[in-house]
N, C-alpha and C positions, 0 to 999 in steps of 0.2 A: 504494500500500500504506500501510494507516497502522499509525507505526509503535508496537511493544509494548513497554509499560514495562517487560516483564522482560526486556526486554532491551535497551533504548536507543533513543537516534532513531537511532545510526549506523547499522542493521537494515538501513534503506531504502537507504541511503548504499552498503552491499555487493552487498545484491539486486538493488534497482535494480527501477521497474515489468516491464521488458523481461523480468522473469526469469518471469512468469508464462507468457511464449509460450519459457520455455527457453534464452533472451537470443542473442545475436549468435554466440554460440559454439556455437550448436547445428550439426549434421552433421544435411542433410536434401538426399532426392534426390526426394521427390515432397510437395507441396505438398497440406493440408488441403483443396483445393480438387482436387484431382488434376493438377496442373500439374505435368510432370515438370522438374527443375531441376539443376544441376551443381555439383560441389564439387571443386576444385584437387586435393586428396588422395582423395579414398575414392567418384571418379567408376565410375561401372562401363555398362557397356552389359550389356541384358537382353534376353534372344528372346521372343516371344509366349510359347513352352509356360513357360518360368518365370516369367512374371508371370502366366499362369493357375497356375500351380500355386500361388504363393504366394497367389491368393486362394482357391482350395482347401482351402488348409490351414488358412489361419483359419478358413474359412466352418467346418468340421467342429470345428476347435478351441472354438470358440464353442459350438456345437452339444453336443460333452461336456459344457462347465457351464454352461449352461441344460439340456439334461438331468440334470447329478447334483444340482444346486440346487434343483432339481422333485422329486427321489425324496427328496430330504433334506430337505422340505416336508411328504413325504407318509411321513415317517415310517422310509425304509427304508434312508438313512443316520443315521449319529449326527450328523453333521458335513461341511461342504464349504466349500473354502478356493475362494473364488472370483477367477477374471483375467478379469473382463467391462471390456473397454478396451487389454489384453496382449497381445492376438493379437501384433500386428507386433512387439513385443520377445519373444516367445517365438521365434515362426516364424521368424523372421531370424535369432536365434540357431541356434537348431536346424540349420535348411541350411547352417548356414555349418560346421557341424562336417565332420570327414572320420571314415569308419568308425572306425580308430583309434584317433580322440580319448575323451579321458573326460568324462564330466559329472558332479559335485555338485549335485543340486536342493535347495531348498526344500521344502516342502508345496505348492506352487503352481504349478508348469514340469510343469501338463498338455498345453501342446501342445509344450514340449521333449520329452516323454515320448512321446508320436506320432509326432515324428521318427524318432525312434530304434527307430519300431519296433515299439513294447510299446501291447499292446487296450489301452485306454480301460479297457476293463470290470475291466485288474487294479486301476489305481487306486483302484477303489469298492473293493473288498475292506480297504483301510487303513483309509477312513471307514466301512465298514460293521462294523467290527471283526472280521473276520472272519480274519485275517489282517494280517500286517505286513508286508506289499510281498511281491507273490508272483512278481514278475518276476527273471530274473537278470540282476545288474550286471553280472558276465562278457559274458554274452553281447551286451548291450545296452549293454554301455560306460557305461551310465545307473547310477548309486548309487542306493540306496533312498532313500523321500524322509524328511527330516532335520526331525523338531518341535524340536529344541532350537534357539532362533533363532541363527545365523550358526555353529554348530558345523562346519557342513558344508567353511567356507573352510580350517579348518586341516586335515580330511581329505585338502583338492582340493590344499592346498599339500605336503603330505606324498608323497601319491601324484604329484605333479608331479617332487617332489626324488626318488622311486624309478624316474620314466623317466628321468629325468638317468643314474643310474646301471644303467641297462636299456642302455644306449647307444641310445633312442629319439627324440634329440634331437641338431640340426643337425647331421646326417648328408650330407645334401643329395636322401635318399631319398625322393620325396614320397610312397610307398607305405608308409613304414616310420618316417618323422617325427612324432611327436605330443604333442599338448595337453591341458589339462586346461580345461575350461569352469568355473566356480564363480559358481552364481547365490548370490543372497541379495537384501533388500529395503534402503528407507532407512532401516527403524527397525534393522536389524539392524548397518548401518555404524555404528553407537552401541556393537555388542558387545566386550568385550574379545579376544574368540575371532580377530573378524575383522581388526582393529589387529594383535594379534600375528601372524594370517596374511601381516598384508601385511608386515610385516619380515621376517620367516624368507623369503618370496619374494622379496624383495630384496636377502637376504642370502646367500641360495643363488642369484640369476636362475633361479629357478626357470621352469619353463614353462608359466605360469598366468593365464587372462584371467582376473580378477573380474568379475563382470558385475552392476551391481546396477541392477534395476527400480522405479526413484524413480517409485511412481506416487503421491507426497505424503503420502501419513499413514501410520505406525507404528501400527495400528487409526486411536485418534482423537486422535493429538498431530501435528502439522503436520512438514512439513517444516523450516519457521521455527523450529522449538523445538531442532532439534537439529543444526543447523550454520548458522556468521553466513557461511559461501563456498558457493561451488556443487560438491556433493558430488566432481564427476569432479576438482578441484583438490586435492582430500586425496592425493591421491595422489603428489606432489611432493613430500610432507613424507617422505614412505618412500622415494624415489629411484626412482621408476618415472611412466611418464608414462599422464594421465589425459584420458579422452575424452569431450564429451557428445554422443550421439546422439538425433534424435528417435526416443524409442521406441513414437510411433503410426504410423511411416515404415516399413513389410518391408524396403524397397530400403535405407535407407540404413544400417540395423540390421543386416542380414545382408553392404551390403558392410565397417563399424566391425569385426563381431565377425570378419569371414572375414582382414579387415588384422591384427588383435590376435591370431587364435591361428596363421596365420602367422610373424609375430615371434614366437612364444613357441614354434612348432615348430625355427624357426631360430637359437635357442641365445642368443636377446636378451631374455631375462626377461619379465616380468610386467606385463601392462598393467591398467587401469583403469575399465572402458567404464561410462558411466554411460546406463542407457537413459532419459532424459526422460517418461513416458509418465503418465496418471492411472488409479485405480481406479474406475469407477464402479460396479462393486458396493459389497456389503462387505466386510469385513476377510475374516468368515467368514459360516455362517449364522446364529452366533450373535448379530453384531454389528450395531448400528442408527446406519448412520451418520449419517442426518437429526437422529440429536441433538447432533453436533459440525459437521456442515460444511453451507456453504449450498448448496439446491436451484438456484441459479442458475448456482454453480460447475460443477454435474454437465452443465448444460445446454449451457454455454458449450465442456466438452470432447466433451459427444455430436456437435458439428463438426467434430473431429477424430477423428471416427471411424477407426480403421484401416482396416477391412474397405471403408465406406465409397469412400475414398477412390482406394482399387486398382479398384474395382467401376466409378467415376466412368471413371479414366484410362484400362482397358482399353474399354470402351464409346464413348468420345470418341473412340479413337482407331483405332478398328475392328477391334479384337484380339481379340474375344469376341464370342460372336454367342447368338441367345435359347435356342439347343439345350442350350449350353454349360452357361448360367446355373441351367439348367434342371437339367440332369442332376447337378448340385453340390447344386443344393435336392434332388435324391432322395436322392442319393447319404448326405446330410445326416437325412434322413427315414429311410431304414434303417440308419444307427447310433443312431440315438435310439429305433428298433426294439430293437436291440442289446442297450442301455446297459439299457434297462429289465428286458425280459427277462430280459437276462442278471444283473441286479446281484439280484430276487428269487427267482433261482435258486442264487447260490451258498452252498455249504453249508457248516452248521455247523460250527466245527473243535471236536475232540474237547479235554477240557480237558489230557489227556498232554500233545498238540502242542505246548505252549509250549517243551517242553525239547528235543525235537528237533532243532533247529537255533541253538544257541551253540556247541556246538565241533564241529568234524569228527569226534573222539572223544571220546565222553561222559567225564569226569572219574569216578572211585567216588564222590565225593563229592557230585557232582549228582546221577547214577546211585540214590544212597541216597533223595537227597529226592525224588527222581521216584516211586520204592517206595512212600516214607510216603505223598505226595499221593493214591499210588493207592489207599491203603489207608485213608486219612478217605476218598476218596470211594465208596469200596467199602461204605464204613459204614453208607450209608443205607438203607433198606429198599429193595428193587427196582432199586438203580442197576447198572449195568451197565458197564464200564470197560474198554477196548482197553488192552490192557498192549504 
Protein backbone atom coordinates (compact mmCIF):
# COMPACT_ATOMS: atom_id res chain seq x y z
CA UNK A 1 0.00 0.00 0.00
CA UNK A 2 1.44 3.24 -0.49
CA UNK A 3 1.17 5.36 1.99
CA UNK A 4 -1.34 8.88 1.92
CA UNK A 5 -0.15 12.13 2.86
CA UNK A 6 -3.35 12.92 4.42
CA UNK A 7 -2.66 10.84 6.40
CA UNK A 8 0.99 9.71 7.36
CA UNK A 9 3.21 6.98 6.47
CA UNK A 10 2.09 5.25 9.86
CA UNK A 11 -1.32 4.31 7.59
CA UNK A 12 0.71 1.40 6.26
CA UNK A 13 2.21 0.61 9.63
CA UNK A 14 -1.66 -0.11 11.07
CA UNK A 15 -3.05 -1.67 7.89
CA UNK A 16 -0.46 -3.60 7.02
CA UNK A 17 -0.42 -5.04 3.11
CA UNK A 18 -2.27 -8.31 4.71
CA UNK A 19 -5.38 -6.15 5.24
CA UNK A 20 -6.32 -6.15 1.65
CA UNK A 21 -7.20 -10.03 1.98
CA UNK A 22 -8.94 -8.92 5.44
CA UNK A 23 -5.45 -9.68 7.50
CA UNK A 24 -4.93 -12.71 9.97
CA UNK A 25 -7.99 -11.86 11.99
CA UNK A 26 -10.39 -12.69 9.43
CA UNK A 27 -13.00 -15.75 10.57
CA UNK A 28 -13.40 -17.80 7.36
CA UNK A 29 -14.63 -21.55 6.96
CA UNK A 30 -14.42 -21.81 3.20
CA UNK A 31 -11.68 -20.64 1.15
CA UNK A 32 -11.84 -18.24 -2.31
CA UNK A 33 -10.84 -21.40 -3.87
CA UNK A 34 -13.77 -23.52 -2.38
CA UNK A 35 -11.59 -25.40 0.16
CA UNK A 36 -13.41 -25.95 3.05
CA UNK A 37 -11.39 -24.92 6.27
CA UNK A 38 -11.61 -24.72 10.24
CA UNK A 39 -11.66 -22.11 12.93
CA UNK A 40 -11.07 -22.90 16.84
CA UNK A 41 -14.30 -20.74 17.79
CA UNK A 42 -17.04 -20.33 15.06
CA UNK A 43 -16.20 -24.17 13.41
CA UNK A 44 -19.60 -25.57 12.45
CA UNK A 45 -20.49 -28.79 10.50
CA UNK A 46 -23.04 -28.21 7.48
CA UNK A 47 -25.48 -31.18 5.62
CA UNK A 48 -25.73 -31.14 1.99
CA UNK A 49 -29.60 -29.58 1.89
CA UNK A 50 -27.80 -26.36 3.77
CA UNK A 51 -25.17 -25.60 1.73
CA UNK A 52 -27.42 -26.05 -1.39
CA UNK A 53 -29.63 -23.87 0.18
CA UNK A 54 -27.29 -21.20 0.84
CA UNK A 55 -26.36 -21.37 -2.74
CA UNK A 56 -29.91 -20.89 -3.59
CA UNK A 57 -30.20 -18.20 -1.81
CA UNK A 58 -27.61 -16.19 -3.21
CA UNK A 59 -28.14 -17.42 -6.65
CA UNK A 60 -31.95 -15.67 -6.52
CA UNK A 61 -30.58 -12.84 -4.36
CA UNK A 62 -28.31 -12.00 -7.09
CA UNK A 63 -30.99 -12.52 -9.43
CA UNK A 64 -33.25 -9.49 -7.73
CA UNK A 65 -30.45 -6.97 -8.40
CA UNK A 66 -29.46 -7.79 -11.71
CA UNK A 67 -33.13 -7.74 -12.33
CA UNK A 68 -34.13 -4.33 -10.46
CA UNK A 69 -30.76 -2.80 -11.93
CA UNK A 70 -32.15 -3.65 -15.43
CA UNK A 71 -35.69 -2.07 -14.84
CA UNK A 72 -33.91 0.82 -13.36
CA UNK A 73 -32.00 1.08 -16.70
CA UNK A 74 -34.83 0.88 -18.53
CA UNK A 75 -36.59 3.59 -16.87
CA UNK A 76 -39.13 1.95 -14.57
CA UNK A 77 -37.37 2.45 -11.33
CA UNK A 78 -36.10 6.00 -10.13
CA UNK A 79 -33.30 4.32 -8.26
CA UNK A 80 -31.54 0.94 -7.07
CA UNK A 81 -29.20 0.46 -4.20
CA UNK A 82 -27.08 -2.39 -5.48
CA UNK A 83 -25.13 -5.71 -3.39
CA UNK A 84 -23.58 -7.33 -6.54
CA UNK A 85 -20.43 -9.19 -4.34
CA UNK A 86 -23.04 -9.20 -0.71
CA UNK A 87 -24.70 -12.31 -1.26
CA UNK A 88 -22.68 -14.22 1.45
CA UNK A 89 -22.99 -11.21 4.08
CA UNK A 90 -26.43 -10.81 3.48
CA UNK A 91 -27.49 -14.66 3.27
CA UNK A 92 -25.45 -15.77 6.29
CA UNK A 93 -26.90 -13.15 8.18
CA UNK A 94 -30.37 -13.63 7.20
CA UNK A 95 -30.32 -17.78 8.29
CA UNK A 96 -28.69 -17.19 11.16
CA UNK A 97 -31.62 -15.14 12.48
CA UNK A 98 -34.49 -17.05 14.57
CA UNK A 99 -38.31 -16.13 13.61
CA UNK A 100 -38.34 -13.98 16.70
CA UNK A 101 -35.44 -11.85 16.09
CA UNK A 102 -35.68 -8.23 14.68
CA UNK A 103 -33.94 -6.74 11.97
CA UNK A 104 -32.97 -2.99 11.10
CA UNK A 105 -31.84 -2.67 7.30
CA UNK A 106 -30.32 -0.36 5.26
CA UNK A 107 -31.49 0.57 1.73
CA UNK A 108 -29.59 -2.49 0.77
CA UNK A 109 -30.31 -6.11 2.90
CA UNK A 110 -32.39 -7.27 -0.22
CA UNK A 111 -31.43 -10.67 0.23
CA UNK A 112 -31.81 -10.10 4.39
CA UNK A 113 -35.23 -9.20 3.16
CA UNK A 114 -35.87 -12.68 1.28
CA UNK A 115 -35.04 -14.36 4.20
CA UNK A 116 -37.54 -13.06 6.09
CA UNK A 117 -40.00 -13.78 3.87
CA UNK A 118 -41.01 -10.52 2.10
CA UNK A 119 -41.42 -10.76 -2.43
CA UNK A 120 -38.73 -9.09 -3.92
CA UNK A 121 -41.23 -7.33 -5.85
CA UNK A 122 -42.27 -5.14 -2.48
CA UNK A 123 -38.90 -3.72 -2.58
CA UNK A 124 -39.29 -2.10 -6.12
CA UNK A 125 -42.21 -0.21 -4.87
CA UNK A 126 -39.69 2.09 -2.45
CA UNK A 127 -37.56 2.61 -5.63
CA UNK A 128 -40.28 2.83 -7.90
CA UNK A 129 -41.99 5.59 -5.72
CA UNK A 130 -44.74 4.12 -5.53
CA UNK A 131 -44.88 3.43 -2.12
CA UNK A 132 -42.77 3.58 1.04
CA UNK A 133 -42.05 -0.09 2.01
CA UNK A 134 -45.29 -1.97 1.63
CA UNK A 135 -44.34 -4.96 3.72
CA UNK A 136 -45.19 -5.40 7.56
CA UNK A 137 -42.35 -5.13 10.06
CA UNK A 138 -44.61 -6.86 12.59
CA UNK A 139 -45.18 -9.52 10.69
CA UNK A 140 -41.70 -9.95 9.12
CA UNK A 141 -39.68 -8.91 12.08
CA UNK A 142 -38.00 -6.95 9.08
CA UNK A 143 -38.01 -2.68 9.70
CA UNK A 144 -38.63 -0.60 6.61
CA UNK A 145 -35.76 0.18 4.91
CA UNK A 146 -33.97 3.29 6.42
CA UNK A 147 -32.33 6.28 3.65
CA UNK A 148 -31.09 8.25 6.58
CA UNK A 149 -27.58 6.72 6.72
CA UNK A 150 -26.89 4.75 10.02
CA UNK A 151 -30.23 6.06 11.78
CA UNK A 152 -31.51 2.75 11.77
CA UNK A 153 -28.71 1.54 14.72
CA UNK A 154 -30.29 3.72 17.22
CA UNK A 155 -33.85 2.28 16.25
CA UNK A 156 -32.32 -1.52 16.51
CA UNK A 157 -30.68 -0.22 19.85
CA UNK A 158 -33.95 1.19 21.21
CA UNK A 159 -36.14 -1.78 20.20
CA UNK A 160 -33.38 -4.05 21.66
CA UNK A 161 -33.54 -2.19 25.38
CA UNK A 162 -37.71 -2.60 24.99
CA UNK A 163 -37.05 -6.69 24.65
CA UNK A 164 -34.97 -6.39 27.77
CA UNK A 165 -37.98 -5.09 29.22
CA UNK A 166 -40.51 -7.51 27.31
CA UNK A 167 -38.66 -10.15 29.50
CA UNK A 168 -37.41 -11.44 25.99
CA UNK A 169 -34.01 -11.80 26.94
CA UNK A 170 -31.97 -14.67 28.68
CA UNK A 171 -34.60 -16.56 29.70
CA UNK A 172 -33.12 -19.74 28.78
CA UNK A 173 -36.23 -20.18 26.33
CA UNK A 174 -34.85 -20.62 22.98
CA UNK A 175 -38.45 -20.26 21.45
CA UNK A 176 -39.14 -17.03 23.37
CA UNK A 177 -35.27 -15.49 23.43
CA UNK A 178 -34.45 -12.61 21.09
CA UNK A 179 -32.27 -10.22 19.12
CA UNK A 180 -32.18 -7.51 17.24
CA UNK A 181 -29.83 -7.71 13.99
CA UNK A 182 -28.72 -3.90 12.86
CA UNK A 183 -27.19 -3.73 9.47
CA UNK A 184 -25.43 -0.59 8.31
CA UNK A 185 -22.31 0.02 5.99
CA UNK A 186 -18.49 1.42 6.43
CA UNK A 187 -19.29 4.98 5.43
CA UNK A 188 -22.15 4.85 7.81
CA UNK A 189 -19.67 3.64 11.12
CA UNK A 190 -18.58 7.56 10.57
CA UNK A 191 -22.22 8.43 11.66
CA UNK A 192 -22.93 10.15 14.98
CA UNK A 193 -26.25 8.15 15.05
CA UNK A 194 -24.24 4.91 15.08
CA UNK A 195 -21.35 5.85 17.95
CA UNK A 196 -24.04 6.89 20.17
CA UNK A 197 -25.86 3.40 19.25
CA UNK A 198 -23.17 1.65 20.37
CA UNK A 199 -22.92 3.30 23.83
CA UNK A 200 -26.50 3.23 24.83
CA UNK A 201 -25.89 -0.63 23.97
CA UNK A 202 -23.31 -0.99 26.08
CA UNK A 203 -24.65 0.95 28.60
CA UNK A 204 -27.91 -0.83 28.68
CA UNK A 205 -26.14 -4.63 27.33
CA UNK A 206 -28.57 -4.34 25.21
CA UNK A 207 -29.34 -7.24 22.92
CA UNK A 208 -27.86 -6.06 19.69
CA UNK A 209 -25.57 -7.53 16.95
CA UNK A 210 -24.22 -4.45 14.72
CA UNK A 211 -23.52 -5.98 11.65
CA UNK A 212 -21.61 -3.62 9.30
CA UNK A 213 -20.89 -4.70 5.41
CA UNK A 214 -17.34 -3.13 4.92
CA UNK A 215 -17.58 -3.62 1.31
CA UNK A 216 -14.73 -0.48 1.06
CA UNK A 217 -16.15 2.60 -0.17
CA UNK A 218 -18.67 5.07 1.58
CA UNK A 219 -19.93 5.61 -2.40
CA UNK A 220 -16.39 6.86 -3.43
CA UNK A 221 -14.13 7.68 -0.25
CA UNK A 222 -12.14 4.46 0.74
CA UNK A 223 -12.11 2.74 3.55
CA UNK A 224 -8.48 4.34 4.32
CA UNK A 225 -10.13 7.77 4.64
CA UNK A 226 -12.17 6.94 7.60
CA UNK A 227 -10.44 4.63 10.16
CA UNK A 228 -6.39 4.21 10.67
CA UNK A 229 -7.69 0.37 12.62
CA UNK A 230 -9.79 -2.36 11.34
CA UNK A 231 -13.35 -1.37 11.78
CA UNK A 232 -14.51 -4.70 13.94
CA UNK A 233 -11.64 -3.19 16.73
CA UNK A 234 -13.94 0.12 17.40
CA UNK A 235 -15.70 -1.72 19.19
CA UNK A 236 -13.53 -2.13 22.39
CA UNK A 237 -13.49 1.46 22.63
CA UNK A 238 -17.46 1.17 23.71
CA UNK A 239 -16.87 -2.11 25.86
CA UNK A 240 -18.39 -4.62 23.71
CA UNK A 241 -16.33 -7.17 21.65
CA UNK A 242 -15.66 -6.97 17.95
CA UNK A 243 -15.44 -9.53 15.02
CA UNK A 244 -14.16 -9.65 11.43
CA UNK A 245 -15.76 -12.06 9.38
CA UNK A 246 -15.10 -12.94 5.69
CA UNK A 247 -18.16 -11.59 4.29
CA UNK A 248 -17.61 -13.34 0.67
CA UNK A 249 -17.79 -16.68 3.18
CA UNK A 250 -22.01 -17.81 3.75
CA UNK A 251 -20.57 -20.46 6.07
CA UNK A 252 -18.42 -18.49 8.19
CA UNK A 253 -20.83 -15.22 8.12
CA UNK A 254 -23.99 -17.17 9.01
CA UNK A 255 -21.97 -19.33 11.78
CA UNK A 256 -20.15 -15.14 13.35
CA UNK A 257 -23.77 -13.76 13.10
CA UNK A 258 -25.68 -17.19 14.49
CA UNK A 259 -22.53 -16.83 17.72
CA UNK A 260 -23.26 -12.96 18.01
CA UNK A 261 -27.15 -12.89 18.24
CA UNK A 262 -26.93 -15.94 20.52
CA UNK A 263 -24.82 -13.83 23.16
CA UNK A 264 -27.19 -11.06 22.69
CA UNK A 265 -30.34 -13.59 23.09
CA UNK A 266 -28.54 -14.71 26.33
CA UNK A 267 -28.47 -11.42 28.20
CA UNK A 268 -24.50 -10.76 27.35
CA UNK A 269 -24.96 -7.56 25.34
CA UNK A 270 -23.91 -6.33 22.06
CA UNK A 271 -21.42 -7.45 19.63
CA UNK A 272 -19.79 -6.08 16.77
CA UNK A 273 -19.55 -8.22 13.46
CA UNK A 274 -17.78 -6.64 10.80
CA UNK A 275 -18.40 -8.49 7.47
CA UNK A 276 -15.14 -8.07 5.37
CA UNK A 277 -16.63 -8.30 1.87
CA UNK A 278 -16.20 -5.61 -1.60
CA UNK A 279 -18.86 -3.87 -3.69
CA UNK A 280 -18.55 -4.57 -7.17
CA UNK A 281 -21.29 -2.71 -8.39
CA UNK A 282 -22.03 0.65 -7.59
CA UNK A 283 -22.95 2.68 -4.67
CA UNK A 284 -26.22 3.04 -6.54
CA UNK A 285 -27.54 3.44 -10.09
CA UNK A 286 -26.69 6.70 -9.96
CA UNK A 287 -23.01 6.31 -9.03
CA UNK A 288 -19.86 5.78 -11.53
CA UNK A 289 -17.42 4.01 -9.63
CA UNK A 290 -14.76 3.77 -12.53
CA UNK A 291 -14.08 7.39 -11.68
CA UNK A 292 -12.66 6.67 -8.05
CA UNK A 293 -11.50 3.02 -8.00
CA UNK A 294 -9.21 0.82 -10.02
CA UNK A 295 -10.68 -1.76 -12.66
CA UNK A 296 -8.05 -4.19 -11.46
CA UNK A 297 -9.31 -3.96 -7.84
CA UNK A 298 -12.84 -5.14 -9.13
CA UNK A 299 -11.03 -7.92 -10.96
CA UNK A 300 -8.99 -9.13 -8.22
CA UNK A 301 -12.40 -9.42 -5.96
CA UNK A 302 -14.45 -11.20 -8.85
CA UNK A 303 -12.15 -14.20 -7.34
CA UNK A 304 -13.75 -14.16 -4.50
CA UNK A 305 -16.64 -14.57 -5.60
CA UNK A 306 -19.25 -15.73 -3.01
CA UNK A 307 -21.72 -17.51 -5.03
CA UNK A 308 -18.77 -18.78 -6.96
CA UNK A 309 -17.19 -20.38 -4.40
CA UNK A 310 -20.08 -22.53 -2.75
CA UNK A 311 -20.95 -23.56 -6.51
CA UNK A 312 -16.98 -24.77 -6.73
CA UNK A 313 -17.16 -26.68 -3.08
CA UNK A 314 -20.56 -28.24 -3.55
CA UNK A 315 -19.51 -29.73 -7.11
CA UNK A 316 -16.00 -30.82 -5.93
CA UNK A 317 -17.35 -32.57 -3.43
CA UNK A 318 -20.24 -34.25 -4.98
CA UNK A 319 -23.06 -32.47 -3.07
CA UNK A 320 -24.92 -31.01 -6.12
CA UNK A 321 -25.51 -32.65 -9.09
CA UNK A 322 -26.46 -30.96 -12.93
CA UNK A 323 -30.55 -31.34 -12.08
CA UNK A 324 -29.89 -29.27 -9.03
CA UNK A 325 -27.85 -26.50 -10.75
CA UNK A 326 -30.26 -26.41 -13.19
CA UNK A 327 -33.49 -26.13 -11.41
CA UNK A 328 -31.84 -22.91 -9.40
CA UNK A 329 -31.10 -21.24 -12.90
CA UNK A 330 -35.06 -21.67 -13.52
CA UNK A 331 -36.07 -21.26 -10.47
CA UNK A 332 -33.95 -17.80 -10.87
CA UNK A 333 -35.45 -17.35 -14.41
CA UNK A 334 -39.01 -17.06 -13.20
CA UNK A 335 -38.52 -14.52 -10.45
CA UNK A 336 -36.87 -12.31 -12.80
CA UNK A 337 -40.28 -13.22 -14.71
CA UNK A 338 -41.78 -11.98 -11.45
CA UNK A 339 -39.65 -8.93 -10.78
CA UNK A 340 -40.41 -7.56 -14.19
CA UNK A 341 -43.96 -8.00 -14.48
CA UNK A 342 -44.76 -7.53 -11.53
CA UNK A 343 -42.74 -4.18 -10.75
CA UNK A 344 -44.63 -2.43 -14.34
CA UNK A 345 -47.78 -3.55 -12.97
CA UNK A 346 -47.91 -1.82 -9.77
CA UNK A 347 -50.07 0.80 -9.35
CA UNK A 348 -50.27 4.33 -8.86
CA UNK A 349 -50.81 5.40 -5.27
CA UNK A 350 -53.60 8.14 -5.02
CA UNK A 351 -51.93 11.56 -3.82
CA UNK A 352 -54.51 11.40 -0.21
CA UNK A 353 -52.37 8.02 0.52
CA UNK A 354 -49.60 9.84 1.84
CA UNK A 355 -51.50 10.76 5.08
CA UNK A 356 -52.93 7.46 5.75
CA UNK A 357 -50.53 5.82 7.49
CA UNK A 358 -48.46 8.37 10.22
CA UNK A 359 -50.79 7.60 13.07
CA UNK A 360 -53.12 4.85 13.99
CA UNK A 361 -55.50 7.94 14.60
CA UNK A 362 -55.49 10.63 12.38
CA UNK A 363 -54.80 13.97 14.47
CA UNK A 364 -57.62 17.03 13.54
CA UNK A 365 -54.85 18.66 12.65
CA UNK A 366 -53.42 16.41 9.93
CA UNK A 367 -57.17 15.45 9.21
CA UNK A 368 -57.57 19.44 8.22
CA UNK A 369 -54.45 19.44 5.92
CA UNK A 370 -55.47 16.31 4.22
CA UNK A 371 -59.03 18.42 3.50
CA UNK A 372 -57.06 21.57 2.01
CA UNK A 373 -54.79 19.10 -0.14
CA UNK A 374 -57.88 17.63 -1.39
CA UNK A 375 -59.22 20.62 -2.13
CA UNK A 376 -56.09 22.44 -4.23
CA UNK A 377 -56.26 19.21 -5.80
CA UNK A 378 -59.80 19.33 -6.57
CA UNK A 379 -59.17 22.67 -8.14
CA UNK A 380 -58.04 21.71 -11.26
CA UNK A 381 -60.36 21.23 -14.13
CA UNK A 382 -61.33 17.54 -14.51
CA UNK A 383 -59.34 16.04 -11.56
CA UNK A 384 -60.99 13.70 -9.61
CA UNK A 385 -59.99 12.98 -5.90
CA UNK A 386 -60.60 9.79 -3.41
CA UNK A 387 -61.58 11.47 -0.28
Amino acid sequence: MTPDPTFGPDLVEVFGPSQSDGGPELVQLLTPEGERVHHPEFDLDFDADELRGFYRDMVLTRRIDVEATALQRHGELGLWAQLLGQEAAQIGAGRALRPQDHVFPTYREHGVAYCRGIDPLQLLGLFRGVDQGSWDPAEHHFGLYTIVIGAQTLHACGYAMGMQRDGVVGTGDPARDAAVLAHFGDGASSQGDVNEAFIFAASYNAPVVFFCQNNQWAISEPIERQTRIPLYQRALGFGFPGIRVDGNDVLATYAVTRAALQRARDGQGPTFVEAYTYRMGAHTTTDDPTRYRLSSDVESWKLKDPIARVEVYLKRNGLADTDFFEAVAAEADDLGVHLREGCKALPDPQPLDLFDHVYADMPAELAAQRDGYADYLASFEGAEVAR
